[in-house]
matplotlib code that plots the C-alpha trace (Angstrom):
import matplotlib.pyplot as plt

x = [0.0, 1.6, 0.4, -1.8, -0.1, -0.8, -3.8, -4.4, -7.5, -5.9, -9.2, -10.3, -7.3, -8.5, -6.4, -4.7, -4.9, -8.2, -11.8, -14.6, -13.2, -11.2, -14.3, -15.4, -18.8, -20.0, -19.2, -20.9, -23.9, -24.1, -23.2, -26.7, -28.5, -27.2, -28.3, -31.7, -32.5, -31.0, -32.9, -36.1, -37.5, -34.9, -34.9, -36.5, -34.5, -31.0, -32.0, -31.3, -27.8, -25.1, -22.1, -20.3, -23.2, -23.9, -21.1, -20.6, -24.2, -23.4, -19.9, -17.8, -16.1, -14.7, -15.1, -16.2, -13.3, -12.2, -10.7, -8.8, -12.0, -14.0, -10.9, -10.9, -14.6, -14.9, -12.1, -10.4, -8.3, -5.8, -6.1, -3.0, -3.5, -3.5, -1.1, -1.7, -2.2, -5.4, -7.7, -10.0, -8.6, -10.8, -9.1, -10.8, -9.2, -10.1, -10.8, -7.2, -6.2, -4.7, -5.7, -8.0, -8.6, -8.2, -8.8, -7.9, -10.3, -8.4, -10.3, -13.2, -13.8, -17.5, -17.7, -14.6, -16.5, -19.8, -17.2, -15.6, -19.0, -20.4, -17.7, -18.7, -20.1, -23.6, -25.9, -29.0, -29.0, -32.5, -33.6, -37.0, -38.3, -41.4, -43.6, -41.9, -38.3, -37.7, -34.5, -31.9, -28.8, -25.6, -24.6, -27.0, -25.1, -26.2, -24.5, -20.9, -21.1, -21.3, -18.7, -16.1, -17.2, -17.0, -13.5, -13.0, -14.1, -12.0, -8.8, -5.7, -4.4, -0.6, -0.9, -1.8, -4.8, -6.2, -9.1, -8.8, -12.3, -11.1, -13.4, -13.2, -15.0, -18.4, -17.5, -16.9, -16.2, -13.6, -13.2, -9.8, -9.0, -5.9, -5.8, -7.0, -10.5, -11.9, -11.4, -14.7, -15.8, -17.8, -20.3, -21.0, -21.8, -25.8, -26.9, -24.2, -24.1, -21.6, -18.1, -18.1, -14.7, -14.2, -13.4, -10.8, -11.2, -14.1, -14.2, -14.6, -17.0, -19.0, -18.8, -20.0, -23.0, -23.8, -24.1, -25.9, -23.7, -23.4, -26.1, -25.7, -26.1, -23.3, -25.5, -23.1, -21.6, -25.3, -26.6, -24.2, -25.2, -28.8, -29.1, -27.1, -29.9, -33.0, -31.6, -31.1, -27.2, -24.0, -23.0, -20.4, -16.7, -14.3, -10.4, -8.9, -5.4, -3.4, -3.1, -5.7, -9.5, -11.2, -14.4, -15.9, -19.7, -19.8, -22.0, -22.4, -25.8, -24.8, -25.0, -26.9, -27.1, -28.5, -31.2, -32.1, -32.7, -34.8, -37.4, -37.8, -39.2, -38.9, -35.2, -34.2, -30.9, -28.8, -30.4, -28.8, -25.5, -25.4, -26.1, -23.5, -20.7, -21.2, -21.5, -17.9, -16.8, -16.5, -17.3, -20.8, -21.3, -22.6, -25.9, -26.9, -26.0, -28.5, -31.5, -30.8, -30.9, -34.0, -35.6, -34.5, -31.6, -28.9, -27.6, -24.8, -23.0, -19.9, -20.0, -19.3, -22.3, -23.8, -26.9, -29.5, -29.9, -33.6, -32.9, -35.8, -38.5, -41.4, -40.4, -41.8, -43.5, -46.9, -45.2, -43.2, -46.2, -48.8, -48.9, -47.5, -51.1, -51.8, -48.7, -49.6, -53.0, -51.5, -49.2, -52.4, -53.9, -51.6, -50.5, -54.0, -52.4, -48.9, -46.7, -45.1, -41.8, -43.2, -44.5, -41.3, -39.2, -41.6, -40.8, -37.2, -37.5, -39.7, -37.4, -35.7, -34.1, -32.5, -33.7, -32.2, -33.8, -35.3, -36.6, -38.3, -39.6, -41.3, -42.7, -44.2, -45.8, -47.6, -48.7, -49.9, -51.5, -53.6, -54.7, -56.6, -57.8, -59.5, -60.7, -58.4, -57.2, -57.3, -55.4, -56.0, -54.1, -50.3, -48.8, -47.6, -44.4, -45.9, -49.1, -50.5, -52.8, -56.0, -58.4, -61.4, -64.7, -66.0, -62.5, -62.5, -63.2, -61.1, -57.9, -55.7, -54.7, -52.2, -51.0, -47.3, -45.2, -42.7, -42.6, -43.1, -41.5, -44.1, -42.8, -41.5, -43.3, -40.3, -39.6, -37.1, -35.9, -33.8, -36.8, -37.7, -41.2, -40.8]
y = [0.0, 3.0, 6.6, 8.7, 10.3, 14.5, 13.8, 10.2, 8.8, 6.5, 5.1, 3.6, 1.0, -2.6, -4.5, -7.6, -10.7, -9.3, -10.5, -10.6, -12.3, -9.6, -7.4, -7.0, -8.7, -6.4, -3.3, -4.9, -5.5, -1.8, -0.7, -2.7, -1.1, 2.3, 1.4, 0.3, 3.6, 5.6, 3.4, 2.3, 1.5, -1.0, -2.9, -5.7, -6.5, -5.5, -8.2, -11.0, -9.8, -11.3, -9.2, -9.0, -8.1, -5.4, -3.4, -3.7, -2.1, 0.6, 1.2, -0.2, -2.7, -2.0, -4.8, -7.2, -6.6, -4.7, -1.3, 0.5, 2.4, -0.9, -1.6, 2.2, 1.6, -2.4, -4.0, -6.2, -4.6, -7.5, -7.9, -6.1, -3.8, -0.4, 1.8, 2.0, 5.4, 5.2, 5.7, 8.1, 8.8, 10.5, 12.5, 14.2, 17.5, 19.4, 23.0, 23.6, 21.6, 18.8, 15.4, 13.3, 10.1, 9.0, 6.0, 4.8, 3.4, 1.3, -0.9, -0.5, 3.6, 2.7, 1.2, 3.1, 6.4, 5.7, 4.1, 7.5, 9.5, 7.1, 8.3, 11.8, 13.0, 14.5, 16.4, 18.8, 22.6, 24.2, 25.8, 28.6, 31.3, 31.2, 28.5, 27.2, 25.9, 22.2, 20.1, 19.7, 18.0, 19.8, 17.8, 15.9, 12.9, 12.6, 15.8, 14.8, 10.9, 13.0, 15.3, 12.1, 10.3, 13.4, 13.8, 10.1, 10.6, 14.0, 13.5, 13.7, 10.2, 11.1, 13.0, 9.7, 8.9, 10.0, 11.5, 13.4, 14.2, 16.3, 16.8, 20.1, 18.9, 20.8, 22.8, 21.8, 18.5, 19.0, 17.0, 17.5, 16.0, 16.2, 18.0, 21.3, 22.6, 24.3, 27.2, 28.8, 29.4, 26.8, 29.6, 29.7, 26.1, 27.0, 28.1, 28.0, 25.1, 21.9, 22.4, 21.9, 19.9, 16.5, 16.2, 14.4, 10.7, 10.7, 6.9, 6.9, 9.9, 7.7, 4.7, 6.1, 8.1, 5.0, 2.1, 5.1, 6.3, 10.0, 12.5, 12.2, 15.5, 17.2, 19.2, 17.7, 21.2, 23.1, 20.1, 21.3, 24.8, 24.0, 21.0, 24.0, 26.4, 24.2, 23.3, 27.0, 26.5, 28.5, 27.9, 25.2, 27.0, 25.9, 26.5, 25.8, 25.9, 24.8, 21.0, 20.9, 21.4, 21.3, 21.8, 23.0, 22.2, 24.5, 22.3, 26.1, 28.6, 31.1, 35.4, 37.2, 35.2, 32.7, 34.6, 36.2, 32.7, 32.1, 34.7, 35.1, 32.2, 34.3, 34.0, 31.9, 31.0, 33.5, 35.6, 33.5, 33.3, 36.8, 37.2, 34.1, 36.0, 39.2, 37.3, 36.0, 39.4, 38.2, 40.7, 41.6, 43.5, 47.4, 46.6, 42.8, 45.4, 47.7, 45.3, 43.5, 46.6, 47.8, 44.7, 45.4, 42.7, 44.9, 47.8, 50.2, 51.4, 53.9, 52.3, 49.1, 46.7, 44.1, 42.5, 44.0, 43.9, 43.4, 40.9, 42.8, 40.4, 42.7, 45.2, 43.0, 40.6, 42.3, 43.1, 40.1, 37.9, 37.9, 39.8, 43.6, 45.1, 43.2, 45.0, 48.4, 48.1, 47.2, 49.8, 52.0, 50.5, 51.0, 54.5, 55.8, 56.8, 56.2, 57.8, 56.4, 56.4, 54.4, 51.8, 52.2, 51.2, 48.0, 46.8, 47.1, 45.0, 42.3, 42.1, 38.9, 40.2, 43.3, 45.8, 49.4, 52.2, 54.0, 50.4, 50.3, 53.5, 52.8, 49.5, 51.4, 54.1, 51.2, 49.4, 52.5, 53.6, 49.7, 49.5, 53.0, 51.8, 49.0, 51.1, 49.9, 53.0, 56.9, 60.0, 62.3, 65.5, 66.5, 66.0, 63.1, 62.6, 64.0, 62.6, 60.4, 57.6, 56.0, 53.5, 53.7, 52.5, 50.5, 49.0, 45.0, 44.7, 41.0, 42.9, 41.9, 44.6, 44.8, 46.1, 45.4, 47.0, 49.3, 53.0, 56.3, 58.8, 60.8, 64.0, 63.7, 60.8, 59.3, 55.6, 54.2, 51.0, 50.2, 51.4, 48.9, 49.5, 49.5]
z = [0.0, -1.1, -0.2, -2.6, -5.2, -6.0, -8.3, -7.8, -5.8, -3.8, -2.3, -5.3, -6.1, -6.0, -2.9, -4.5, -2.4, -0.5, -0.5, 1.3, 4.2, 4.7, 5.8, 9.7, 9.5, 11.9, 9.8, 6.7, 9.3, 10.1, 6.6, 5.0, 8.2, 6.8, 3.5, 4.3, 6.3, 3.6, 0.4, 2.0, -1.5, -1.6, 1.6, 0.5, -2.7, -0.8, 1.4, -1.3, -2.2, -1.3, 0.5, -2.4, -4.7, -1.8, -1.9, -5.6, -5.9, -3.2, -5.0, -2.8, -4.8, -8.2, -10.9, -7.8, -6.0, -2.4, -2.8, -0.3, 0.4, 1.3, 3.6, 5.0, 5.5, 6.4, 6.8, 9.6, 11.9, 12.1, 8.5, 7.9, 4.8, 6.2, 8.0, 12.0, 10.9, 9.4, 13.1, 15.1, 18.0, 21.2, 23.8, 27.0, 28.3, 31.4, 31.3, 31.3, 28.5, 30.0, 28.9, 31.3, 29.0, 25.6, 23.5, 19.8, 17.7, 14.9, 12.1, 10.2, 10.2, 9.7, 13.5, 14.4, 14.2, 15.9, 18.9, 19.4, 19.2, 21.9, 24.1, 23.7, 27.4, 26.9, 29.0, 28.5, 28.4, 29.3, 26.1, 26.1, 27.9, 30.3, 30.2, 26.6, 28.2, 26.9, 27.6, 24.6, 24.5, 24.3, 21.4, 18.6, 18.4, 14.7, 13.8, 15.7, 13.7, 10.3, 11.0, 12.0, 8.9, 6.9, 8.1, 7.4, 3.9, 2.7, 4.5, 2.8, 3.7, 2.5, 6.1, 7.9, 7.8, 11.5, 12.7, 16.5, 18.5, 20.9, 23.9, 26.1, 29.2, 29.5, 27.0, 23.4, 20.9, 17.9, 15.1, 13.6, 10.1, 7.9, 3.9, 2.8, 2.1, -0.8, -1.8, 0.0, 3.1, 5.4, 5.5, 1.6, 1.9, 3.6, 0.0, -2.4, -4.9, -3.9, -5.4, -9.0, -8.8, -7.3, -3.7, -2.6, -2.4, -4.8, -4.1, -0.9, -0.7, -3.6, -1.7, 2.3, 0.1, -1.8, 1.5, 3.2, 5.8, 4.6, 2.4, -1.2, -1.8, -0.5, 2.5, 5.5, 6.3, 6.0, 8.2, 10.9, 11.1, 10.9, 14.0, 16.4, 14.8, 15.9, 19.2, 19.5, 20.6, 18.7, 15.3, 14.4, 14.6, 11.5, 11.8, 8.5, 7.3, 5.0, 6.1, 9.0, 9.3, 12.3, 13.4, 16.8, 18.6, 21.3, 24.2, 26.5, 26.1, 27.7, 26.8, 25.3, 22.2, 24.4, 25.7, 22.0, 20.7, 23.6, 23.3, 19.6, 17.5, 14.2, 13.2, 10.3, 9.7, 8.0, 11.3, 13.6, 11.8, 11.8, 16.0, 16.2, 14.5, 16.7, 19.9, 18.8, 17.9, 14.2, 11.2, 9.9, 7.1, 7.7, 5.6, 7.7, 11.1, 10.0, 8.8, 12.2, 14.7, 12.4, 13.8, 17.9, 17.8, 17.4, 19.3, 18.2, 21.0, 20.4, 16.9, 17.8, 17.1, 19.7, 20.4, 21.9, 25.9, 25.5, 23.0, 21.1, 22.8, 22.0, 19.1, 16.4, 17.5, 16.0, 12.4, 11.5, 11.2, 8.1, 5.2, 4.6, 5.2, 8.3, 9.5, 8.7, 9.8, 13.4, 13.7, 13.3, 15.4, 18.0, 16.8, 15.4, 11.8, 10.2, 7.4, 4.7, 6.9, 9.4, 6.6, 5.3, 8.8, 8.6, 5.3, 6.2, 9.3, 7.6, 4.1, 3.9, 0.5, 2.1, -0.4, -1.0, 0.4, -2.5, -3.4, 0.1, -0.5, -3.8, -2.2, 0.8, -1.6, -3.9, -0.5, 0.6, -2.8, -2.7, 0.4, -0.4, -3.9, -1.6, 1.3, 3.8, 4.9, 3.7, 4.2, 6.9, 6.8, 5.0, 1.5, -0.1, 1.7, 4.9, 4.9, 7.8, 6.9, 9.4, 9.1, 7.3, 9.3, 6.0, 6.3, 7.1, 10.7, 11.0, 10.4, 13.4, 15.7, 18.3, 21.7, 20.7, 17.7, 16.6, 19.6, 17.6, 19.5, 21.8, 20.3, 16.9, 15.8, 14.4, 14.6, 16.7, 15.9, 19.0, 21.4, 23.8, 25.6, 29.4]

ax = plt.figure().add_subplot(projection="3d")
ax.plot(x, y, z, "-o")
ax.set_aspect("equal")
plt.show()
């Protein structure tokens, strides 16, 4: 076994002398389990093949035969044909860094990595606010097993061949992983397209997506972000360089991201990203600082941007909901008329597509314009620009209204988008 060379994929020679015997029957076990649960149309038929028809049919095998990425995968440990080298290994370290256990997990990487997830320590974090707080864990044991196998799978093997989970007691899990990555951020990966050229070990990465035991489509990375986004817990941390990428799970809630996440139910993604980033005092573009202190998340303070203290709990809640009219029509009814600035402010906050202002302008003048061509509202006093708009009596009466909204200043009747009511 010689290592990879620059451009060749090392993971898909065939292994003279090996066969099927040379496979850990427990790994093949857990790779047709993976299979099934990935292919449930066909369960039933993959339950007639053979081992060797299996894994020829999930593209393991190559012309019938074992490949170094059925070995990487499958194979024996005392079978001889890969470098000691080729392992997960899972260290404990105590707040100070200093290693409290380890283990090595050697053989088939398929049984290898769900060995050093189980030894993972786990415990639950309340999550919620009020009557809403639910347990979570502090790690999704899913999301830890793809990011060893996806470490398994893109590795530069020339570098060894070994896979570290490093665990920070109560604090953190790493997965560390030889080679390079692409020449992107992990960040682009939530909605850009997968790389057009072929990752490293294309064999093997063919081979784990085809018996089941990674996504098909590339999404690995975007899964990451999004299980720490549902269980309402800091984004995944990457550190890249040239021949190492690691990735971090932070286990702690804790901040003021913490308590943002807890009290508002109406942040996507790209939101949270975005809070994540500042509560790590990590750049944020001017304009996604702006559209988030519109909405009460962000406070500027001596121009440095941070999340808001009041985490903007009851700013929005009545205009992020329903449709654009159903927003206006509550502000009036909590302010008793509004302008076209004030419809304006609420566009702003409730545009996902972050358009410019003049383009928010035009859209609050045409929503203004059709919700008096259909009796909604009318104009009460002042000029175009100036005007102030009310309800109409003959207006529907099932419009919502609203105790809560956006605070016009008592004096000025301007909008302040960091106000938080008392």
């Amino acid at each position: 076994m010689e290592a990879p060379g620059l451009y060749d994929d090392w993971t898909g020679n065939v292994v003279n002398g090996a066969d099927v015997r040379s496979l850990d029957i427990g790994a093949v076990r857990a790779a047709r389990a993976a299979y099934r649960e990935r292919f449930p149309d066909r369960s039933e038929e993959s339950q007639g093949w053979d081992d060797a028809t299996f894994l020829s049919r999930a593209g393991a095998f190559k012309r019938g035969k074992v490949t170094v990425a059925a070995m990487i995968l499958l194979g024996k440990q005392d079978a001889g044909i890969l470098p000691s080298s080729v392992c997960i290994r899972w260290r404990l370290l105590d707040p100070d860094g200093a290693v409290q256990d380890q283990r090595t997990f050697q053989g088939p990487m398929l049984l290898a990595s769900s060995q050093a997830v189980s030894m993972v320590r786990n415990w639950t974090c309340p999550v919620g606010s009020g009557e809403d707080v639910r347990q979570v864990s502090a790690y999704r044991n899913s999301s830890l097993l793809e990011a060893v196998r996806n470490a398994v799978a893109h590795q530069d093997f020339a570098l060894g061949g070994t896979v570290d989970v490093i665990e920070r007691e109560s604090e953190s899990v790493t997965v560390v992983s030889r080679g390079s990555f692409p020449a992107r951020s992990p960040e682009s990966f939530i909605s850009g397209p997968p790389q057009s050229k072929p990752p490293r070990n294309q064999f093997l990465v063919s081979a784990m997506a085809g018996m089941g035991v990674v996504p098909a489509s590339g999404t690995g990375i975007r899964s990451m972000y999004v299980s720490q986004a549902s269980r309402r817990f800091p984004m995944p941390d990457f550190d890249i360089s040239d021949d190492r990428v690691a990735v971090r799970f932070p286990g702690i809630r804790a901040g003021a991201y913490a308590r943002v996440l807890d009290v508002r139910d109406d942040l996507d993604l790209r939101t949270m990203m975005d809070l994540d980033r500042l509560a790590k005092l990590r750049y944020v573009p001017e304009r996604r600082v702006r559209s988030l202190a519109r909405r009460g998340l962000v406070e500027v303070m001596d121009g440095v941007p941070c999340i808001a203290s009041g985490a903007g709990q009851d700013v929005l809640s009545a205009f992020v909901t329903g449709t654009d009219e159903d927003a206006v029509l509550a502000l009036i009814d909590r302010n008793g008329s509004v302008t076209r600035g004030d419809v304006a402010d609420i566009l702003a906050a409730r545009d996902p597509k972050e358009l410019s202002p003049e383009q928010v302008r035009t859209k609050a003048t045409n929503l203004l314009q059709s919700m008096r061509r259909r009796g909604l509202i009318g104009k009460s006093d002042g000029s175009t620009r100036s005007a102030r708009y009310v309800r109409i009596p003959s207006g529907d009466p099932s419009e919502p209204t609203s105790d809560r909204g956006f605070a016009l200043n008592a004096t000025s009747n301007s909008f302040d988008p960091c106000h938080r009511p008392p």
